[in-house]
N, C-alpha and C positions, 0 to 999 in steps of 0.2 A: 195689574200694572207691575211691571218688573223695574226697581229701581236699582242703578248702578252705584258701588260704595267706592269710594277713591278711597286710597289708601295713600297719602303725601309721604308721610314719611319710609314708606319700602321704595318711592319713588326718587327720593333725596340721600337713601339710602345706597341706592344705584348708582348716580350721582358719584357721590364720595367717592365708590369702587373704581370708579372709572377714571375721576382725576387721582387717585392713587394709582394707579397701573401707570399713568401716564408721566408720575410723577418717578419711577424707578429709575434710577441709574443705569446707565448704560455698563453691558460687563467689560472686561478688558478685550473681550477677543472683537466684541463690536467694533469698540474705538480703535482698536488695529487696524480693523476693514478701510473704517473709516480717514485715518489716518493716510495708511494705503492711498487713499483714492484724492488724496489732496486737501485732506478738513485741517485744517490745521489746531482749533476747538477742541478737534478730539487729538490730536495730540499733544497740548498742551495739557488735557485732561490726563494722559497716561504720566506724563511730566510730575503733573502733582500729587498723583497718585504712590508714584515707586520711584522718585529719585530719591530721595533717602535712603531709602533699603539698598539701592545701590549703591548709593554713596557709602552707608555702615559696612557693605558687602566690602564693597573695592578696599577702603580702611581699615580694614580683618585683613584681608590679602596682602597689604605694602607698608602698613602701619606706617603710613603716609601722607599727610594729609594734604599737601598738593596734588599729588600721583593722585591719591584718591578722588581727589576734585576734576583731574585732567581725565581719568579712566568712567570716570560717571558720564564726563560730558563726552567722549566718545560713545560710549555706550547707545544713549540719544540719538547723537548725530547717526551713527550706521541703523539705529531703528528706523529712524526720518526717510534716511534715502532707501531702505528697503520696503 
């Protein structure tokens, strides 16, 4: 008689592996596409992502900190419609 052995947990183990992949972040260049294509999700994702950086960037440039607020929020805007 040949008896079968389950092994539960390399099976639960699996499991795990899989809602971890699923659980990864989208990269920047994805939510571009996405973006692109009308998600708006993903571009509020890119939003939360790097407007700061931009905003610190534009703010090194004009040591300004309206301009810098007005130049981040173009930035956006021509990302959006492109």
């Amino acid at each position: 008689m040949s008896e079968v052995t389950s092994y539960p947990f390399i099976q639960s183990a699996t499991k795990r592996d899989v809602s971890a992949d699923a659980a990864q972040p989208a990269t920047d260049y994805a939510l571009a596409q996405m973006s692109a294509g009308g998600d708006m999700l993903a571009f509020e994702e890119l939003y939360e992502r790097h407007s700061r950086r931009v905003y610190s960037l534009c703010l090194r440039m004009t040591a300004n900190t309206a301009e810098a607020e007005d130049l981040t929020q173009e930035v956006f805007i021509q990302l959006h419609r492109k």
